[in-house]
Each structure stands twice: as structure tokens, then as C-alpha cells.
C-alpha positions as CSV (number, residue, x, y, z in Angstrom):
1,X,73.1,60.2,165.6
2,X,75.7,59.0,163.0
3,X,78.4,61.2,162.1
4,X,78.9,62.3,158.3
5,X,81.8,61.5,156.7
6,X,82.9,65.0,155.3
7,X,84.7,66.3,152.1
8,X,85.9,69.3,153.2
9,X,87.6,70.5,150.1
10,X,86.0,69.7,146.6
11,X,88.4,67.0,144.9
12,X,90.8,68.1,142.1
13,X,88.5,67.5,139.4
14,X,85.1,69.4,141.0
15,X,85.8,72.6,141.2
16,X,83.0,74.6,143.5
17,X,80.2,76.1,141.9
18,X,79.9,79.3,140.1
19,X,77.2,80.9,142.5
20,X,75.2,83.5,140.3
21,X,75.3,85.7,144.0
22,X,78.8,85.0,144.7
23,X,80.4,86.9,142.6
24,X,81.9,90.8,143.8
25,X,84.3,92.9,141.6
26,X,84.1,95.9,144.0
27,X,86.0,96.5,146.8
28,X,83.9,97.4,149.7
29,X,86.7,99.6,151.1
30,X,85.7,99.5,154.3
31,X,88.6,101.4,155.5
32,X,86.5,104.2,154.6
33,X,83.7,104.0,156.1
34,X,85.3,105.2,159.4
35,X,85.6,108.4,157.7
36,X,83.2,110.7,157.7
37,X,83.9,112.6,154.7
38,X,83.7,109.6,152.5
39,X,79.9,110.0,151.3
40,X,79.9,113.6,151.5
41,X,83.2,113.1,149.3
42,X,81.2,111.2,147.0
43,X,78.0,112.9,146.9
44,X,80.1,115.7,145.4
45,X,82.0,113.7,142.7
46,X,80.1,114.0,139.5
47,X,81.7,110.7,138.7
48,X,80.2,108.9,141.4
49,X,77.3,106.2,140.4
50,X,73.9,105.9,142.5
51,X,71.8,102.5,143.0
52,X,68.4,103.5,143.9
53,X,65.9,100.6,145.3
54,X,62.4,101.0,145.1
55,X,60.5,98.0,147.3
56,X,63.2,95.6,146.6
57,X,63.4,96.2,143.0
58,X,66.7,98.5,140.8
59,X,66.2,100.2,137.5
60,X,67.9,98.1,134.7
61,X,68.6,97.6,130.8
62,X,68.2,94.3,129.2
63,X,66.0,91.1,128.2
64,X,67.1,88.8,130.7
65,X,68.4,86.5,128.0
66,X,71.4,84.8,129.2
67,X,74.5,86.0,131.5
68,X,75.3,89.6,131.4
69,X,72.2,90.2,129.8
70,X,71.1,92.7,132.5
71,X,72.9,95.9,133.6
72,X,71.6,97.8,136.3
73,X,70.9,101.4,135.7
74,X,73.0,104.1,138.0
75,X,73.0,107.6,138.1
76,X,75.0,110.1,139.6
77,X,74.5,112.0,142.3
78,X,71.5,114.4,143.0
79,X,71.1,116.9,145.5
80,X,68.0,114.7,147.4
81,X,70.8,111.8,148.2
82,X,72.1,113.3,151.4
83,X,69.0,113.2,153.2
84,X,68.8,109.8,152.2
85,X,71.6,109.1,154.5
86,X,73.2,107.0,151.2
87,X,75.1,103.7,152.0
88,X,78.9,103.3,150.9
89,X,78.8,99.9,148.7
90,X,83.0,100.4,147.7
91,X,84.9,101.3,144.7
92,X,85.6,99.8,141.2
93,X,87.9,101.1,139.1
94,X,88.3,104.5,140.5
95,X,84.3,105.3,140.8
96,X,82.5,105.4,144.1
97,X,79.1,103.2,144.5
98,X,76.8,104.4,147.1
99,X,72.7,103.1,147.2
100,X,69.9,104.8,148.8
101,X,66.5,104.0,149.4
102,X,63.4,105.4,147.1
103,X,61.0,108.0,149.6
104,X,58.1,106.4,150.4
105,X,55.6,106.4,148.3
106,X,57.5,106.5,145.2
107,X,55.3,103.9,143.8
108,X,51.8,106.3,144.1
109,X,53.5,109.3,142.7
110,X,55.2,107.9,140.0
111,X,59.4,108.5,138.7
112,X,60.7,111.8,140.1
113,X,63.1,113.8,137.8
114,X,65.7,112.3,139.6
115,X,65.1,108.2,138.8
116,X,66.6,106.6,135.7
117,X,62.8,104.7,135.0
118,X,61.4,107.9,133.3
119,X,63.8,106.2,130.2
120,X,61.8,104.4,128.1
121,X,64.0,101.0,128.3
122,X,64.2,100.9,131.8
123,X,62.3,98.2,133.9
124,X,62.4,97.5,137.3
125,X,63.2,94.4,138.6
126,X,64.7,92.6,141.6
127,X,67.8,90.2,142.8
128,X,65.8,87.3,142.6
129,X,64.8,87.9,138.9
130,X,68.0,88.7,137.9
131,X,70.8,87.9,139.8
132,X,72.2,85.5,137.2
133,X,72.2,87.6,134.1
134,X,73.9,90.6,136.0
135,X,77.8,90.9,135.7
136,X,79.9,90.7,138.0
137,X,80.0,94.0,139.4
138,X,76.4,94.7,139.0
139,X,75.6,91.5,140.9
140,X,78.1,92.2,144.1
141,X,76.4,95.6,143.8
142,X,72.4,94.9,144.0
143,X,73.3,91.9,146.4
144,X,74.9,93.5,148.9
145,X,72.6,97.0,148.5
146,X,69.5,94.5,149.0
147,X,70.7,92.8,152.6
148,X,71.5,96.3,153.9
149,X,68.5,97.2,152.9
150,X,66.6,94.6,154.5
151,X,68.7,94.9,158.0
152,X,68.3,99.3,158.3
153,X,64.0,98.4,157.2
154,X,64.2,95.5,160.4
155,X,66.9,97.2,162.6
156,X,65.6,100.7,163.2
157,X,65.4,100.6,166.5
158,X,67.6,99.8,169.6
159,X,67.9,96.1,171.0
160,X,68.7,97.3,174.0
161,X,66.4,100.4,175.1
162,X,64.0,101.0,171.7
163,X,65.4,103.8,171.1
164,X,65.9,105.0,167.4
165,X,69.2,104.4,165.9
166,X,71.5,106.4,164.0
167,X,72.9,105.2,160.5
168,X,76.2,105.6,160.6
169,X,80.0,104.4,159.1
170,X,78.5,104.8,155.2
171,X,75.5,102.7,156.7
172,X,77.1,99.7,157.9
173,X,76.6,100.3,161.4
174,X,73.7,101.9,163.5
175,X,74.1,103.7,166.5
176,X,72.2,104.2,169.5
177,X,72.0,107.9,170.5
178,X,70.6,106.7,174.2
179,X,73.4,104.6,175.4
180,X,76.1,104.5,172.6
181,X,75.5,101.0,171.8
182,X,76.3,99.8,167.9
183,X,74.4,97.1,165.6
184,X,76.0,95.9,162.7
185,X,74.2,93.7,159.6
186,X,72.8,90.4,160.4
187,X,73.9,87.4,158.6
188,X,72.2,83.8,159.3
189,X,74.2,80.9,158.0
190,X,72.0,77.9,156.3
191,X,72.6,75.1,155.1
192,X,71.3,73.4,151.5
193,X,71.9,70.2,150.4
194,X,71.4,68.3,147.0
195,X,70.2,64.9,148.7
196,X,70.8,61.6,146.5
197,X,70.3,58.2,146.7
198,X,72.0,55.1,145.6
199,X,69.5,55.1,142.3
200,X,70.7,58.4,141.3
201,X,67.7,60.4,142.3
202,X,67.6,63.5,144.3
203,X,65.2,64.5,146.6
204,X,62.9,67.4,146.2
205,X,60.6,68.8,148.2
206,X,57.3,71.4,148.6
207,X,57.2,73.9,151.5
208,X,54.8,74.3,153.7
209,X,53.4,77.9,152.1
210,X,54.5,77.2,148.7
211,X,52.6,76.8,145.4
212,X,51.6,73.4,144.3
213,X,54.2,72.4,142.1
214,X,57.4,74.1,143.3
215,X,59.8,72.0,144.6
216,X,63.3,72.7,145.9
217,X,66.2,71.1,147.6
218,X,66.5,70.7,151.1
219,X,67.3,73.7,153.6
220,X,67.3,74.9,156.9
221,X,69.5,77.3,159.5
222,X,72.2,76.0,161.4
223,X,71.0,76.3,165.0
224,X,73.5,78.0,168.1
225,X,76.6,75.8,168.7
226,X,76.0,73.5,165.6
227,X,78.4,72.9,162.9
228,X,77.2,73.8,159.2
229,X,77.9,69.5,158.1
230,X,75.7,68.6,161.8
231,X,72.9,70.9,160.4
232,X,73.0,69.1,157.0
233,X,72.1,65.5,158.9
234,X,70.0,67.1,161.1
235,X,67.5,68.9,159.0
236,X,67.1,66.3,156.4
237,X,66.1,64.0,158.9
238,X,63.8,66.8,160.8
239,X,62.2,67.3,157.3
240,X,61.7,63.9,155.3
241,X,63.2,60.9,158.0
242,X,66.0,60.3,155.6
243,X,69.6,59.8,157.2
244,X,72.6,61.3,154.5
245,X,76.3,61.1,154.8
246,X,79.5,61.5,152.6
247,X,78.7,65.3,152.9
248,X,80.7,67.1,149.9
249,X,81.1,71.1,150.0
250,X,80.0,73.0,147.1
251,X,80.3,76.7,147.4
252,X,78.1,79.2,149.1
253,X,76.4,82.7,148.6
254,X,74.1,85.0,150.0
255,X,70.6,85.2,150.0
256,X,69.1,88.4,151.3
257,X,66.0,87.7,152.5
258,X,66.5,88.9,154.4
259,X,69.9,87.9,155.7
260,X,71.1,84.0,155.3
261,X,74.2,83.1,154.0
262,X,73.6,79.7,151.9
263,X,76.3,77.0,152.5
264,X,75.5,74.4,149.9
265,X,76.5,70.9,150.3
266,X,75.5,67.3,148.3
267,X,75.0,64.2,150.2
268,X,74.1,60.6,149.8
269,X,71.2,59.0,151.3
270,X,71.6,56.2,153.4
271,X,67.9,55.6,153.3
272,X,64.9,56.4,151.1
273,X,61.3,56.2,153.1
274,X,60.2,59.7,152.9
275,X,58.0,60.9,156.2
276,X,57.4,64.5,155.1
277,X,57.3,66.2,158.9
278,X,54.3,68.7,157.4
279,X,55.4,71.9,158.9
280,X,58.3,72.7,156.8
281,X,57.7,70.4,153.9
282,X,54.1,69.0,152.6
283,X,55.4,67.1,149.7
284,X,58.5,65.4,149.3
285,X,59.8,63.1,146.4
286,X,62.5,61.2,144.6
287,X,63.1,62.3,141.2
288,X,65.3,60.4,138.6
289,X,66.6,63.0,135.8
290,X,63.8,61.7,133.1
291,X,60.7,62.4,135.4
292,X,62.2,65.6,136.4
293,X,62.7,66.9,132.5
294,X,59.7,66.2,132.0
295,X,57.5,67.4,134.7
296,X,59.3,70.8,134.3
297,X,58.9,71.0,130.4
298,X,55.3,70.7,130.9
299,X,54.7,73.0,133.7
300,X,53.7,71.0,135.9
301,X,56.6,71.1,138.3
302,X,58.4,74.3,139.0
303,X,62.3,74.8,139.8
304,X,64.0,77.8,141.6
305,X,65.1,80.8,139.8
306,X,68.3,80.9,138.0
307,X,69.8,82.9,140.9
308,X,69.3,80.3,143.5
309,X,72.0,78.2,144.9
310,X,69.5,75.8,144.7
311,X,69.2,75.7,140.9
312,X,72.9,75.2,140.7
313,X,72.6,72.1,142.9
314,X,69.7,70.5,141.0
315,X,71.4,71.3,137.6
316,X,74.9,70.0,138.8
317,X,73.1,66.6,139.5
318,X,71.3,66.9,136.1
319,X,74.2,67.2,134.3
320,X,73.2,70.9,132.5
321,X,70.2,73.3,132.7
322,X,66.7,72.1,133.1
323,X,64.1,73.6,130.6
324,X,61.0,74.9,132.2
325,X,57.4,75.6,130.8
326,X,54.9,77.7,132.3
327,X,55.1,77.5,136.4
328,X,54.6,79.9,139.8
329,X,58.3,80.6,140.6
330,X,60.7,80.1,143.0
331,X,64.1,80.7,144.7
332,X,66.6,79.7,147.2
């Protein structure tokens, strides 16, 4: 196995990537979530602001048409939030951020007096959609409220006796009434890589269960005892037979879905015959920057979503955004 030659700082002149998902303006605070008076503190501050999620999805404002387009839509508190056992997201300029989850079966009886989607302008929509036209706050906000939200739906119960667990610490933690044990929020680092040859393509690919026409970058999780730049070599070989080096770091956010921390990375190919494995990739392909213009202007191939670290790696190689016509949709 040949050892990359690694970048492990970007050079003076390439900054790292503005990650749509990397960004966080509130302070999580989480010296207070050892406190237990902290959410019932907040619960009865008038001041404080509520995210509610409803399969996934937050109430916002806005058409999606470029950054900061979006704002979510938060309330404050109502008397049905305790019960919810509300999570403590931090502070921002004095106001306390807590989430909680919808009941179930919000979606058969419709918008309780409580929700902000009985306004008329409201929508609901989630991270994936709209991660990059959130600001900065609103983005750390709904990404962080949506990975907690995935662990407490996975992580109910104890991995030691089965036993159900207690939300605790402003719902960072979850306790195990049996035998005291406490589980704290997964995160799974992976790696993604913008893979290009010595023509100046880059390599794009079609999972296994995706749409015909979606394509990505290449990704995968870094196994047990495996450094993040061995995982980049390893799983583009795994997936197309093509060996990379001159690894260069580009940033990283968080993707949760439901729990993976993306470590993005670009990375030259040492060779170019493509053996799709056809488990975790069916298609695979080298695109030069006309083909892919095109083939997304007519529909016909289909790129991430905007809030993807993947789009930013394909559009850093492209030199600027890539216009899209009608396609299925996709993210990373």
C-alpha cells in the first residue's frame, strides 16, 4: 500500500472551505447543562426561543433564494415543552435556545395552537434543503438540534442491560436508571475526497441505491485504528481501483444522518481505469468541467444539494457554482 503524501495545512493562498454546516454562532454552554435548573430556568423566561422538529423538518420563513434567505421560525416557550424533556442547544446574545421534539402524530392531527406553521408563510423544511441559505446562527442551531435528534430516536435504550434510559444534562447525555451507566451522542468520522486526475477531471460516482443520474464524490467511514488520510487511499481504491496521493485537507462539517462528521480532502489520481466494486458504487466516471456543465444544465446528471460538503468540493474544482436543470436530488 503506498503512502500519501499529505498537506496537512491548506497553503497560504487556499484558505479551507466555507462549509454551509460548519458554521455556529451559539455557544453551547455546556457548563450548564450540569445544572439542573438550566431548562426549567429557561422554560420560564419569556425571552427564551423554541426549535420544534417535526420528522426531521423546522418551521421557516423564506424562498430559498440565496444565503440567508431562510430563517428558521422559533417560538417561545409553552407550557407542553416540559414534558418534552427540551434539549439545551446554548446561548446567543443573552437568549436561551432549547429544541424539542413534535408528539407523535403531529402530522395526522394537523398544527397545534402551540406550532409557528398555523402562519400562513411558514413552510416546513429540513437541513438538507436548507442548510446553506440559513445564517449562521440558524444553521449551528437546526444542525446540531437534528444529530441529537437522531441519536435520543436510535439510543433509547441501554447498551448494556436494555433498559430505558433517562434524558438527562439538557439532553446531552442518557442515563441508565438500572445500573447508572451514561451514553453520550454518537459522532462517526468520514472521509470525502474530490479525486482528480492528471487531465483535470474528477471522478464521480453513483451509489449503489441511488437514482440514475446522481452522482457524488467519493466517501466512506474511517474504520477502528485508521487515520482519516489512510481512509482516503483506502476507500477510493475499495470503490473504483484508483490509487490517489498528494492528499490536501479542506475543511470539514457535520452531517447528521445520522451522525458522521465529514472530513473533506482533494487528491490526485495516480491512475485512471475505473473498476466500479458494485456494492457501494454502480457507476463511476471521469468528468472534465464541459461534460459536467452540461449534463447538469440538462437534467440529466444530478449534483448534491447546496448543503453538502460534497457540492463545495465539486464546485471548488469547477472553479464556481454549477447550474442544474430538473434532477432527483442529492446530498453529502
Amino acid at each position: 500500500m503506498r503512502t500519501p503524501r499529505v498537506a496537512w495545512v491548506s497553503t497560504p493562498d487556499e484558505t479551507l472551505l466555507d462549509l454551509a454546516l460548519a458554521r455556529a454562532a451559539v455557544d453551547r454552554s455546556a457548563h450548564e447543562r450540569a445544572d439542573l435548573t438550566t431548562v426549567p430556568r429557561a422554560l420560564a423566561d419569556p425571552s427564551t426561543r423554541v426549535l420544534t422538529l417535526r420528522g426531521g423538518q423546522a418551521a421557516v420563513r423564506g424562498d430559498g433564494s440565496g444565503p440567508h434567505a431562510v430563517t428558521l421560525v422559533l417560538r417561545p416557550p409553552a407550557d407542553s415543552d416540559a414534558a418534552a424533556s427540551p434539549w439545551f442547544l446554548g446561548r446567543h446574545r443573552g437568549v436561551a435556545y432549547l429544541a424539542v421534539l413534535a408528539p407523535e402524530g403531529f402530522d395526522d392531527d394537523g398544527p397545534s395552537a402551540d406550532e409557528p406553521s398555523a402562519e400562513p408563510d411558514v413552510r416546513w423544511a429540513g437541513l438538507r434543503e436548507i442548510g446553506a441559505e440559513l445564517g449562521d446562527a440558524d444553521a449551528g442551531l437546526l444542525t446540531t438540534a437534528t444529530a441529537l435528534a437522531g441519536w435520543h430516536r436510535t439510543h433509547r435504550h441501554c447498551t448494556r442491560c436494555g433498559a430505558v434510559t433517562e434524558v438527562v444534562l439538557g439532553g446531552w447525555v442518557r442515563r441508565c436508571p438500572a445500573d447508572g451507566s451514561e451514553h453520550y451522542p454518537r459522532t462517526d468520522p468520514a472521509v470525502i475526497m474530490a479525486v482528480v486526475d492528471e487531465s483535470d477531471r474528477i471522478l464521480l460516482g453513483t451509489g449503489h441505491a441511488w437514482q440514475e443520474g446522481r452522482v457524488s464524490v467519493l466517501a466512506g467511514f474511517v474504520e477502528a485504528g485508521e487515520s482519516a488520510e489512510a481512509a482516503v487511499v483506502r476507500e477510493v481504491r475499495e470503490e473504483t481501483g484508483v490509487e490517489v496521493t498528494d492528499l490536501v485537507y479542506r475543511g470539514n462539517q457535520p452531517w447528521p444522518y445520522p451522525g458522521s462528521l465529514m472530513l473533506g480532502y482533494r487528491a490526485r489520481a495516480l491512475t485512471t481505469e475505473l473498476r466500479p466494486d458494485g456494492e457501494e458504487l454502480r457507476f463511476a466516471g471521469w468528468f472534465d468541467r464541459t461534460t459536467l456543465a452540461s449534463e447538469a444544465a440538462a437534467g440529466r446528471l444530478t449534483l448534491p444539494g447546496r448543503s453538502s460538503i460534497a457540492r463545495h468540493l465539486i464546485e471548488e474544482w469547477f472553479g464556481g457554482p454549477v447550474a442544474e436543470g430538473a434532477g432527483p436530488g442529492g446530498g453529502r
